[in-house]
PDB file with one MODEL, atoms N, CA, C and O in Angstrom:
MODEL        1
ATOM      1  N   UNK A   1       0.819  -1.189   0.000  1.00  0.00           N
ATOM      2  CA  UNK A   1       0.000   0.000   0.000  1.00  0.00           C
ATOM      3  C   UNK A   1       0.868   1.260   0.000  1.00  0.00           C
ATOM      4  O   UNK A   1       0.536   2.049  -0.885  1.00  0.00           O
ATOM      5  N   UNK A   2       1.851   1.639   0.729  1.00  0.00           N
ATOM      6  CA  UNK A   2       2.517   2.649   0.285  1.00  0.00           C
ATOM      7  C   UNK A   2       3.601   2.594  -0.706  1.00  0.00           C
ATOM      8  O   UNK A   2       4.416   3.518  -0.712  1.00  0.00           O
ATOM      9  N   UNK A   3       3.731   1.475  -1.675  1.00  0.00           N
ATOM     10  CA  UNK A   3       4.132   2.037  -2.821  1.00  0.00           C
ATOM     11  C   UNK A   3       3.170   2.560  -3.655  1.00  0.00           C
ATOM     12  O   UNK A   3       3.359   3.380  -4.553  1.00  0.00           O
ATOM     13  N   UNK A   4       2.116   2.046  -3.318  1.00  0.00           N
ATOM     14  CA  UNK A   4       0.889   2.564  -4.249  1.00  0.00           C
ATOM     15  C   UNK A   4       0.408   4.180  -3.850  1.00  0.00           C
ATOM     16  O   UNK A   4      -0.190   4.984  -4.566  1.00  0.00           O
ATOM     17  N   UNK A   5       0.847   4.323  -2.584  1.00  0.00           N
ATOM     18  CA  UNK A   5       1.105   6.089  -2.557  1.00  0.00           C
ATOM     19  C   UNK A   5       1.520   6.654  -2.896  1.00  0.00           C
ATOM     20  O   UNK A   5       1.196   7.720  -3.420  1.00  0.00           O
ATOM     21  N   UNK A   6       2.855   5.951  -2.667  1.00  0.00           N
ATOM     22  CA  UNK A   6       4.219   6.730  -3.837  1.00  0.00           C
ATOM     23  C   UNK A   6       3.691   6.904  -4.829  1.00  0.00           C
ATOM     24  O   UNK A   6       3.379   8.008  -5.275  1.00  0.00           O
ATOM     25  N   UNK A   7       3.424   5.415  -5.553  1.00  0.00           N
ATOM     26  CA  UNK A   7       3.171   5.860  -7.639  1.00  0.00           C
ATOM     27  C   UNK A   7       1.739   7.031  -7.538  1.00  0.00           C
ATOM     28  O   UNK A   7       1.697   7.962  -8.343  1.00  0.00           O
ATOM     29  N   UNK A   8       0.709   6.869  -6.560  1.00  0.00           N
ATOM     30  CA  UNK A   8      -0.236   7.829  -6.874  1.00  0.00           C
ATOM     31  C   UNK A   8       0.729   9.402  -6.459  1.00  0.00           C
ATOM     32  O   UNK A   8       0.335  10.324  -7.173  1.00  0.00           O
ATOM     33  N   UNK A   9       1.826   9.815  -5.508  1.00  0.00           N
ATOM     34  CA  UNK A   9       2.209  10.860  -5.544  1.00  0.00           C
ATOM     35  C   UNK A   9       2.796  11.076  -7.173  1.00  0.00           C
ATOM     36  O   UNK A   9       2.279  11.943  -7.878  1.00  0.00           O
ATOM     37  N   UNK A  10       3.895  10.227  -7.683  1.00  0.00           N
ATOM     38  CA  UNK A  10       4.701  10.461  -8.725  1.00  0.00           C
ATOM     39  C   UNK A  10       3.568  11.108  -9.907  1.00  0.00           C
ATOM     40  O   UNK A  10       3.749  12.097 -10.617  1.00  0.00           O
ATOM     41  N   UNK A  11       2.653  10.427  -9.873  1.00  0.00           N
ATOM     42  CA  UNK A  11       1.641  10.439 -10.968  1.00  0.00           C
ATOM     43  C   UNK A  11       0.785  11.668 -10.409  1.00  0.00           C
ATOM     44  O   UNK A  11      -0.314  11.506 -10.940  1.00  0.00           O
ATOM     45  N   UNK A  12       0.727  12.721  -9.676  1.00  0.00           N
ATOM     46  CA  UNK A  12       0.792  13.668  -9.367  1.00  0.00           C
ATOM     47  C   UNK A  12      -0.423  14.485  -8.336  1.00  0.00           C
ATOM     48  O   UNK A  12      -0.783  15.662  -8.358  1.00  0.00           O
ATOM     49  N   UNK A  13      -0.864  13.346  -7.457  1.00  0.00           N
ATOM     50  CA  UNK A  13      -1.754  13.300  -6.470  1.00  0.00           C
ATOM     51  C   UNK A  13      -1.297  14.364  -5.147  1.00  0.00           C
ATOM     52  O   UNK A  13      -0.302  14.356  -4.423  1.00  0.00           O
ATOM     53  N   UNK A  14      -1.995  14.885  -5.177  1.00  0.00           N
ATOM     54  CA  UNK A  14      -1.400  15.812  -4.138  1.00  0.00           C
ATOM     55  C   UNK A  14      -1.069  14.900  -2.600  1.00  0.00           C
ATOM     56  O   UNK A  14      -0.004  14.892  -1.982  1.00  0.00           O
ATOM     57  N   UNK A  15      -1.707  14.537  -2.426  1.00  0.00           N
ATOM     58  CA  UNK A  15      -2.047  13.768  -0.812  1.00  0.00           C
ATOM     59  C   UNK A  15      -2.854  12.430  -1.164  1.00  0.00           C
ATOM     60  O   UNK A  15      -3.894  12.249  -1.797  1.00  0.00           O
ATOM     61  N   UNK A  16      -1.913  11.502  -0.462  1.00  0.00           N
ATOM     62  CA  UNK A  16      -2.189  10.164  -0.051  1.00  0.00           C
ATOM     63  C   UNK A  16      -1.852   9.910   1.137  1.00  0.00           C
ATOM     64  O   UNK A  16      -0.711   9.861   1.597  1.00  0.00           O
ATOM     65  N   UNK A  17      -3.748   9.594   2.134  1.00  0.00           N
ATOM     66  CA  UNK A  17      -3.400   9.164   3.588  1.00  0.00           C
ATOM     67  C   UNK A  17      -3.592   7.549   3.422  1.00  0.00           C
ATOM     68  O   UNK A  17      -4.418   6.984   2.706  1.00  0.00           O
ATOM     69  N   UNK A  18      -2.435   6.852   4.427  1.00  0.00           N
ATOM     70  CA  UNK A  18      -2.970   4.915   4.394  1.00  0.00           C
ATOM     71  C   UNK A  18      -2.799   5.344   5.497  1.00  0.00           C
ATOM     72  O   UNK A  18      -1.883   6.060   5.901  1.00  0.00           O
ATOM     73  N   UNK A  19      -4.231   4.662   6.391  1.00  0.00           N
ATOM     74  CA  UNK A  19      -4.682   4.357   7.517  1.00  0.00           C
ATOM     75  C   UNK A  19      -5.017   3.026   7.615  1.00  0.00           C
ATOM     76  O   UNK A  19      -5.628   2.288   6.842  1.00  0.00           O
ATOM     77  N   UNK A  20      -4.399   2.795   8.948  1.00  0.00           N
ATOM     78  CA  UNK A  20      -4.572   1.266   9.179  1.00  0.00           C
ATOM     79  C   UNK A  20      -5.020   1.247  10.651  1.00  0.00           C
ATOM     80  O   UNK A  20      -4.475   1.709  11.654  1.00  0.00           O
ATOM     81  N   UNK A  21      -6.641   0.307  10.419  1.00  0.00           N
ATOM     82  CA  UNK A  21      -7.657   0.565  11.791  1.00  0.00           C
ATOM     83  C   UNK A  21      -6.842  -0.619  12.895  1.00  0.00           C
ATOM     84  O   UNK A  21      -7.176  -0.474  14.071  1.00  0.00           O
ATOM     85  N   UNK A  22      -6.092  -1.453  12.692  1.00  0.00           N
ATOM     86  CA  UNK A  22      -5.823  -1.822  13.438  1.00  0.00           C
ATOM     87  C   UNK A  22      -4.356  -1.471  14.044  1.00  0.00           C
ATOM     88  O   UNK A  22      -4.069  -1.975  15.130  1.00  0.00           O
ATOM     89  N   UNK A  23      -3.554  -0.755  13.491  1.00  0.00           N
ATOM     90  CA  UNK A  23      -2.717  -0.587  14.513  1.00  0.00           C
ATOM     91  C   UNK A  23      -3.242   1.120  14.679  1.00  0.00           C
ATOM     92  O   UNK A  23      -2.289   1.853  14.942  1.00  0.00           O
ATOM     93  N   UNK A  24      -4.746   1.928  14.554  1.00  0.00           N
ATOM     94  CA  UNK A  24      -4.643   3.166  15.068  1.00  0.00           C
ATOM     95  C   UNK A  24      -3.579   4.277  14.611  1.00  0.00           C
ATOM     96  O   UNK A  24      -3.083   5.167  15.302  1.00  0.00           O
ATOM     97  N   UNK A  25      -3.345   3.953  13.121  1.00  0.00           N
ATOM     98  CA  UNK A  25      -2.577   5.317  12.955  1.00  0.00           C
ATOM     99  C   UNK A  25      -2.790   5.368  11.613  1.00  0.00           C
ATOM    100  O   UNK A  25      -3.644   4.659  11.081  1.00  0.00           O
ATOM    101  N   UNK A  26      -1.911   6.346  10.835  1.00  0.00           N
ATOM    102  CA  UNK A  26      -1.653   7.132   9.544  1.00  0.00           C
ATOM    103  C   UNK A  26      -0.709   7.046   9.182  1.00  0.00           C
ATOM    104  O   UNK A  26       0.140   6.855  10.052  1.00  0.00           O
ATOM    105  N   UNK A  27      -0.181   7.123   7.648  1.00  0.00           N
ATOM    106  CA  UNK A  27       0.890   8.164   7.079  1.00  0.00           C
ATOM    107  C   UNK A  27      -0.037   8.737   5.841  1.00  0.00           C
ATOM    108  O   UNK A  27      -0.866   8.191   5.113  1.00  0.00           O
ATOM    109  N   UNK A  28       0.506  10.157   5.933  1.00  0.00           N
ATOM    110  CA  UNK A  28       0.215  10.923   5.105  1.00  0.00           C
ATOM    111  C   UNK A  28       1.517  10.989   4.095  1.00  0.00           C
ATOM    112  O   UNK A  28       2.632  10.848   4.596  1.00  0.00           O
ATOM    113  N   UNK A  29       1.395  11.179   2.828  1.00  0.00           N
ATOM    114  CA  UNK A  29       2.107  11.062   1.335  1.00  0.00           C
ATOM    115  C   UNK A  29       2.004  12.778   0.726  1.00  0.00           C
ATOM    116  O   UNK A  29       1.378  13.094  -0.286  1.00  0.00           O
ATOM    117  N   UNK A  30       2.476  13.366   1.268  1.00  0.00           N
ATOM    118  CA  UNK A  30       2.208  15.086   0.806  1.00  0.00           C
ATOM    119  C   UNK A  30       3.366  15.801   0.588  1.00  0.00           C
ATOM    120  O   UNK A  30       4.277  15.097   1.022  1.00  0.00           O
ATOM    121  N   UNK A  31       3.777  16.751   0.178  1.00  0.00           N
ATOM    122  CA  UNK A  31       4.552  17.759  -0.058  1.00  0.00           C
ATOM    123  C   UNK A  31       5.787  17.195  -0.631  1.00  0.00           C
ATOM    124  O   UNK A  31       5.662  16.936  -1.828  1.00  0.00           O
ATOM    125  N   UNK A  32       6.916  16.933  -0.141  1.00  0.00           N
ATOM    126  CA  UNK A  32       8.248  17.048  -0.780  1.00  0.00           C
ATOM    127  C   UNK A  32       8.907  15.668  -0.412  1.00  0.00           C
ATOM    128  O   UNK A  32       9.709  15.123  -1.170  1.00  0.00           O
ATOM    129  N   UNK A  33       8.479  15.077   0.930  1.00  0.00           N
ATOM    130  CA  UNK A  33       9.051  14.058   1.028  1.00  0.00           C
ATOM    131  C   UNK A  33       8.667  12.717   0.330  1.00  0.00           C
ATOM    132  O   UNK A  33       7.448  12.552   0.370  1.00  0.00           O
ATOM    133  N   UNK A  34       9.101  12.063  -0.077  1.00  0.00           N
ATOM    134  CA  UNK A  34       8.742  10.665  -0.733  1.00  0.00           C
ATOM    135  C   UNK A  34       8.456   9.421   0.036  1.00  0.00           C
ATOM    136  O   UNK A  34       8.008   8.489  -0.632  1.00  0.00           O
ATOM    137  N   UNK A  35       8.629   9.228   1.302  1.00  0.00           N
ATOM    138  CA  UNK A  35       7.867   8.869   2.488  1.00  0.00           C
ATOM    139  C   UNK A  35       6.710   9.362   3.170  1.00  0.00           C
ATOM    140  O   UNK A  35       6.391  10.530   3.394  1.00  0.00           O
ATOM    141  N   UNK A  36       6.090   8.217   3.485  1.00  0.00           N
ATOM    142  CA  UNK A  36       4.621   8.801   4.345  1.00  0.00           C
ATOM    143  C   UNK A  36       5.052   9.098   5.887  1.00  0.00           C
ATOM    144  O   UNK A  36       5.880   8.462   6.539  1.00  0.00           O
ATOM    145  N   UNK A  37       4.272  10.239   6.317  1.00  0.00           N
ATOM    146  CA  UNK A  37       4.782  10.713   7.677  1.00  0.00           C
ATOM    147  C   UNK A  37       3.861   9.926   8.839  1.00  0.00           C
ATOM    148  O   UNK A  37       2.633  10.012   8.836  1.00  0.00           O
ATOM    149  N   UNK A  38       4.377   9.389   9.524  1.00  0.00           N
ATOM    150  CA  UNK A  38       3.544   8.517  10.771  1.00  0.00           C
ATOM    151  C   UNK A  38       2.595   9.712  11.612  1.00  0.00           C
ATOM    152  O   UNK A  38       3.102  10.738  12.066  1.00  0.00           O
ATOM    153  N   UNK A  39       1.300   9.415  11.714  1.00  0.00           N
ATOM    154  CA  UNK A  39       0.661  10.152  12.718  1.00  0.00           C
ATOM    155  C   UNK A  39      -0.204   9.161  13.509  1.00  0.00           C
ATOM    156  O   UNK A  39      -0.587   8.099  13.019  1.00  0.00           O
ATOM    157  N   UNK A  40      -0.502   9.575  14.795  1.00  0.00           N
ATOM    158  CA  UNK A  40      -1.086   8.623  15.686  1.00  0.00           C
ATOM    159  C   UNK A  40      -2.454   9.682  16.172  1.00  0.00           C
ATOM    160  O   UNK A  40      -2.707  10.842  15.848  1.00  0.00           O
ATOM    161  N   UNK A  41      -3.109   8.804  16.997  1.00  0.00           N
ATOM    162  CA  UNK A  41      -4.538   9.166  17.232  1.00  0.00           C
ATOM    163  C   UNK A  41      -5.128  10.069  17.866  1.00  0.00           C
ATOM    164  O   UNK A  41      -6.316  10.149  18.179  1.00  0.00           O
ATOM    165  N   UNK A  42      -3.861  11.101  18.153  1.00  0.00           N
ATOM    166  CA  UNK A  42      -4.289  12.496  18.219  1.00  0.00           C
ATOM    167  C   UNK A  42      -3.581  13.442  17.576  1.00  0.00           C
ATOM    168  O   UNK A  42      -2.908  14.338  18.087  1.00  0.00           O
ATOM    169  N   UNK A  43      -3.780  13.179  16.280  1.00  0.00           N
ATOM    170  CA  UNK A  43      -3.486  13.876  15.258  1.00  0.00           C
ATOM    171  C   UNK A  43      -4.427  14.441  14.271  1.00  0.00           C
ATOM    172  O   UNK A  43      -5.560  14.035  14.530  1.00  0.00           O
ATOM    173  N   UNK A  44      -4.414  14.896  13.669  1.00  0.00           N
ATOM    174  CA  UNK A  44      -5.575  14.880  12.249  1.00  0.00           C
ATOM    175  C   UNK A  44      -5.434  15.094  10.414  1.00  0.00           C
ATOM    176  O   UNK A  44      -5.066  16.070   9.760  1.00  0.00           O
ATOM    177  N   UNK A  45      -5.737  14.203  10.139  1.00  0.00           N
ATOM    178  CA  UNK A  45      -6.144  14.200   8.202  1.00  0.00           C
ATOM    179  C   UNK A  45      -6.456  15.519   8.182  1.00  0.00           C
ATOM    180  O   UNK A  45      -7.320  16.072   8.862  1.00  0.00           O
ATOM    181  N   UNK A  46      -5.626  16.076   7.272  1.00  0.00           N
ATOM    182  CA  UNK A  46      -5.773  16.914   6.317  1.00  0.00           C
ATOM    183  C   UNK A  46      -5.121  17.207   5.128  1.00  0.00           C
ATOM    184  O   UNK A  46      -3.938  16.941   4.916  1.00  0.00           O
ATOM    185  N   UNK A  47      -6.003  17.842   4.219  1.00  0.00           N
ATOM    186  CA  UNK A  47      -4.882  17.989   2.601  1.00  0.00           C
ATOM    187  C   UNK A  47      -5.565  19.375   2.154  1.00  0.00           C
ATOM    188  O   UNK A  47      -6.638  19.868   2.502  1.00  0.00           O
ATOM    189  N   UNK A  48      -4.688  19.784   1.362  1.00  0.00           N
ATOM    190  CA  UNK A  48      -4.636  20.860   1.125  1.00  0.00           C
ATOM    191  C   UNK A  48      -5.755  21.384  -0.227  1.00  0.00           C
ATOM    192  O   UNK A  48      -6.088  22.493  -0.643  1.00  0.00           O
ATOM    193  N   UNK A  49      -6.128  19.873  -0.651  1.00  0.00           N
ATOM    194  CA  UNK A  49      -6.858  20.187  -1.210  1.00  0.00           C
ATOM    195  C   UNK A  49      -8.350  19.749  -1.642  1.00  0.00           C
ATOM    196  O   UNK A  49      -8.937  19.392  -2.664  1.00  0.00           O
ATOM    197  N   UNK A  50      -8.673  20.019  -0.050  1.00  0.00           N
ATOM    198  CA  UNK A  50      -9.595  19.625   0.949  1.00  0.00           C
ATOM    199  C   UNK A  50      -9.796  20.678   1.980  1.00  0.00           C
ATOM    200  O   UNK A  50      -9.853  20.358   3.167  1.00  0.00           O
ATOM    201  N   UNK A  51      -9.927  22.147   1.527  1.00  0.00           N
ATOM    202  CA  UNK A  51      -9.651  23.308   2.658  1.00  0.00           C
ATOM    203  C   UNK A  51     -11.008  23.177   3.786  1.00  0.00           C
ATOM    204  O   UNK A  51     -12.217  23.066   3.580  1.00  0.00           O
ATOM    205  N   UNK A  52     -10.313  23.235   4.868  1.00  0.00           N
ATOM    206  CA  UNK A  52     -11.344  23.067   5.669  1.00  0.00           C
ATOM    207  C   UNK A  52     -11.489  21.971   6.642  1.00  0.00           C
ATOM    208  O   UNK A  52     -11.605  22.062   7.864  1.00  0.00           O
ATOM    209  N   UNK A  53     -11.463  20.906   5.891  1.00  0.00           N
ATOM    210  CA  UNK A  53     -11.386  19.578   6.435  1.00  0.00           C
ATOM    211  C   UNK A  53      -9.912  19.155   7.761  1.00  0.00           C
ATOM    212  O   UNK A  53      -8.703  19.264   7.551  1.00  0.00           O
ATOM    213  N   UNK A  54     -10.389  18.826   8.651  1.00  0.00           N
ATOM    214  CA  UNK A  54      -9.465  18.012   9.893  1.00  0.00           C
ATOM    215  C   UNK A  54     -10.184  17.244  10.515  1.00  0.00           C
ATOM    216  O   UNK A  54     -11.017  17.649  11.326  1.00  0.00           O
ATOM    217  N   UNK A  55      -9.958  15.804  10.201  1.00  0.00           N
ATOM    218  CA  UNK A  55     -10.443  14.552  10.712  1.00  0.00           C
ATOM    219  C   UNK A  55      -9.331  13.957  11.375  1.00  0.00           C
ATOM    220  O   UNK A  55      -8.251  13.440  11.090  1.00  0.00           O
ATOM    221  N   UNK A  56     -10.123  14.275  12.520  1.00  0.00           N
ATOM    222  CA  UNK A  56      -9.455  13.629  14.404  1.00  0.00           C
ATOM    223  C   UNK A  56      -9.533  12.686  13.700  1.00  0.00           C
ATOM    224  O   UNK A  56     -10.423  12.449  12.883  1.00  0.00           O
ATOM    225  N   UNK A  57      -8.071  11.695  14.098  1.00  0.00           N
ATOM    226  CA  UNK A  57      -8.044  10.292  13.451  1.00  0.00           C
ATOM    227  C   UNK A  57      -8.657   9.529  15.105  1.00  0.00           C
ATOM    228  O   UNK A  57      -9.236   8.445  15.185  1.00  0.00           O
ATOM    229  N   UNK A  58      -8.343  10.395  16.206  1.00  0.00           N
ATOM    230  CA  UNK A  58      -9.202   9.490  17.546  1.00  0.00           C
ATOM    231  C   UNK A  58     -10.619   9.186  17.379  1.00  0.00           C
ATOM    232  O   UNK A  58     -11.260   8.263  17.881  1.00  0.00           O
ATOM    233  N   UNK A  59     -11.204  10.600  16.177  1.00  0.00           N
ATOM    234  CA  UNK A  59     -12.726  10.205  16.297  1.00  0.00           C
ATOM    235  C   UNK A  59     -13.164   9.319  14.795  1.00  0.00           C
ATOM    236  O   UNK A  59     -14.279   8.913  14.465  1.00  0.00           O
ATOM    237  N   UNK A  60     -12.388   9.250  14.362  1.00  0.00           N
ATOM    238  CA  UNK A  60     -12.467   8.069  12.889  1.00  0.00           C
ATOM    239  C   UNK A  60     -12.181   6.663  13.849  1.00  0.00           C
ATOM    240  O   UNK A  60     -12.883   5.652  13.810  1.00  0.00           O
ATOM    241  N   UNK A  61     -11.459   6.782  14.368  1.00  0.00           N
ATOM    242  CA  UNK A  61     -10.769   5.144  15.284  1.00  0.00           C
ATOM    243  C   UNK A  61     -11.946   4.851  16.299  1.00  0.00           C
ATOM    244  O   UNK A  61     -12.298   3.690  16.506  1.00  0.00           O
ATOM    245  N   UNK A  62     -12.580   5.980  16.962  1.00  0.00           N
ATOM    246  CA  UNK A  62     -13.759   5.303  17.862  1.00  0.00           C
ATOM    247  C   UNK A  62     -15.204   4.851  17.073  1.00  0.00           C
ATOM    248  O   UNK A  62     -16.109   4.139  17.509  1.00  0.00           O
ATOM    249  N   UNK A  63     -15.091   5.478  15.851  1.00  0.00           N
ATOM    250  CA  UNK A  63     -16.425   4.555  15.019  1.00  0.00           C
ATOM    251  C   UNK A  63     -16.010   3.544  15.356  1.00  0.00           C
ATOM    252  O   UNK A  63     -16.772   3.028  16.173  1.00  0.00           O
ATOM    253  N   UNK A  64     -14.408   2.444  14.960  1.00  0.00           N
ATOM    254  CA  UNK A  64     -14.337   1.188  15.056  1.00  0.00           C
ATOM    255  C   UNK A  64     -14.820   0.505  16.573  1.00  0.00           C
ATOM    256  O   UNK A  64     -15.190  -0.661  16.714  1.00  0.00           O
ATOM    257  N   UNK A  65     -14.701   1.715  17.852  1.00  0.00           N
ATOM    258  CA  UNK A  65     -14.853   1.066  19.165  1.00  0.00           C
ATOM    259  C   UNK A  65     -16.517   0.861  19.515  1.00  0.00           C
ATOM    260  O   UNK A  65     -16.895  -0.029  20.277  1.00  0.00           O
ATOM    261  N   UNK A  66     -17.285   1.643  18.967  1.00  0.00           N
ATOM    262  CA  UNK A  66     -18.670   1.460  18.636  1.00  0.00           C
ATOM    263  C   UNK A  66     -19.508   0.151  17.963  1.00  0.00           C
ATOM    264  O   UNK A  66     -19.300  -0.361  16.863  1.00  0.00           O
ATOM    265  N   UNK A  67     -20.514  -0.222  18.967  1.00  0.00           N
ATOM    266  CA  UNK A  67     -21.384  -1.411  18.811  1.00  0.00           C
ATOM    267  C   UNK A  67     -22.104  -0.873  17.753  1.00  0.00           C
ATOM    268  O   UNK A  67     -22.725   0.182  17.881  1.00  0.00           O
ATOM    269  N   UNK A  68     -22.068  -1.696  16.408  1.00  0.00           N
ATOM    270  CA  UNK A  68     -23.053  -1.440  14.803  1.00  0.00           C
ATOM    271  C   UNK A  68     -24.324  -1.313  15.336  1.00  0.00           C
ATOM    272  O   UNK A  68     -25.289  -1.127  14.594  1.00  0.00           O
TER     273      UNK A  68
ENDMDL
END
């Protein structure tokens, strides 16, 4: 999955987040670096081209702690 960020950055995606519900975290795929940056569950999603938007990854992770 994060080479498939990479090729979606190369190919000229501004922002690629892979979130993974079971270990509770992120990397975000943005700006200059060619690695995804680790964020944990009090952090928040955002892209730039998405103004506005900050999704608490604690409150995306407690949908999963919630009875359907």
């Amino acid at each position: 999955m994060r080479e498939k960020c990479r090729a979606f950055r190369r190919a000229g995606v501004e922002t690629c987040w892979l979130i993974d519900p079971d270990g509770r975290s992120a990397e975000v795929f943005a700006g200059e670096g060619a690695d995804g940056r680790g964020l944990g569950p009090e952090d928040h999603l955002e892209a730039v081209a998405l103004p506005g938007l900050s999704l608490s990854l604690a409150a995306l992770f407690a949908v999963l702690e919630s009875p359907p």
